[in-house]
C-alpha positions in Angstrom: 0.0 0.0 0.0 1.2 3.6 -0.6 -0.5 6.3 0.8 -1.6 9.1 -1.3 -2.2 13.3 -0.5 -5.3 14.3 -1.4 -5.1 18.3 -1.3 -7.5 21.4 -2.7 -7.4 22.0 -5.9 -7.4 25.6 -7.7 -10.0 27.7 -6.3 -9.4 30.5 -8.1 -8.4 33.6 -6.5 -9.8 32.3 -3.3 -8.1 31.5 -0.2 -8.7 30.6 3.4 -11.6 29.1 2.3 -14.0 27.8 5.3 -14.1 23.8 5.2 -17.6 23.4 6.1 -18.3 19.5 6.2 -15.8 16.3 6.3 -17.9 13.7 4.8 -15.3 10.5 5.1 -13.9 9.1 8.4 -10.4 7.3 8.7 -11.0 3.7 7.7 -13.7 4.7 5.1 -12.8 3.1 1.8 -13.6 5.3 -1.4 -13.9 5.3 -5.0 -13.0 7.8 -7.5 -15.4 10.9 -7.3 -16.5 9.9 -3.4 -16.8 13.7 -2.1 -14.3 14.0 0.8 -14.8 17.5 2.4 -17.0 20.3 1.3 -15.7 23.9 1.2 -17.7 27.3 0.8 -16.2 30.2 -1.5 -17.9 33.6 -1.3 -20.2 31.9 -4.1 -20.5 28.3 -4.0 -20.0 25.4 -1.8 -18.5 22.5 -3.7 -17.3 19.1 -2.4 -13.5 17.8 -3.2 -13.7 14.5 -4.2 -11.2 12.1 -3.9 -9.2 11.4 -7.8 -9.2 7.6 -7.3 -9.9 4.8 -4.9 -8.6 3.9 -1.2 -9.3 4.2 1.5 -8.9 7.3 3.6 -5.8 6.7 6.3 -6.1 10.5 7.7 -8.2 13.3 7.9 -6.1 16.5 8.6 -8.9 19.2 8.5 -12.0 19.6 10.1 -15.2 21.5 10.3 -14.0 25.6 10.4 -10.4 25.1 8.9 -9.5 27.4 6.7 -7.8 25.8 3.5 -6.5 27.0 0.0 -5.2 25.6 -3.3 -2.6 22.6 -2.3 -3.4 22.2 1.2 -3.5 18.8 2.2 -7.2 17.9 2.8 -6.9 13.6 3.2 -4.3 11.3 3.0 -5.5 7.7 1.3 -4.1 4.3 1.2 -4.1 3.2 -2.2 -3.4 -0.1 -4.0 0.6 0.0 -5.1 -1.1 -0.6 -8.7 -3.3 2.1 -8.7 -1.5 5.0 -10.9 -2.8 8.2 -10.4 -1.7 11.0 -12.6 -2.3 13.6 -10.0 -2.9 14.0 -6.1 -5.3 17.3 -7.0 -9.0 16.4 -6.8 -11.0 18.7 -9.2 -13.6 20.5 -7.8 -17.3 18.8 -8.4 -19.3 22.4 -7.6 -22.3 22.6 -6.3 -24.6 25.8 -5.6 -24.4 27.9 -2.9 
């Protein structure tokens, strides 16, 4: 097993953005697009979800933190043959 960062992707020119729900606890085990955390902009919320499959080894944010683009959000454990070709989830959006 390797584990895997999991951090927020470009949010524009926002920063310290409120982390307003973690919706995965350590030992949780995920699939691509499972929606990790949710943040709030100044106009949208919009859940982070994880790029690929594991299962989630660490949480290192919680309800209130205050993240921006490449914080680390979740660490996952991941299969050693599961390539990803990058650690940044895309952002899923979802109205405000």
């Amino acid at each position: 097993m390797k584990i895997q960062d999991i951090v927020v992707p470009d949010l524009g020119s926002f920063a310290d953005v409120p982390v307003i729900d973690v919706l995965v606890a350590v030992g949780d085990v995920v699939e691509a697009e499972t929606p990790l955390v949710t943040l709030e902009t100044d106009k949208a919320s919009m859940d982070v979800p994880a790029p690929h499959g594991g299962t989630v080894s660490e949480i290192l944010v919680g309800k209130g933190s205050k993240v921006s683009k490449g914080s680390v959000i979740v660490r996952l454990a991941v299969d050693d043959a599961v390539v990803p070709t990058t650690a940044a989830a895309a952002p899923s959006g979802a109205a405000a």
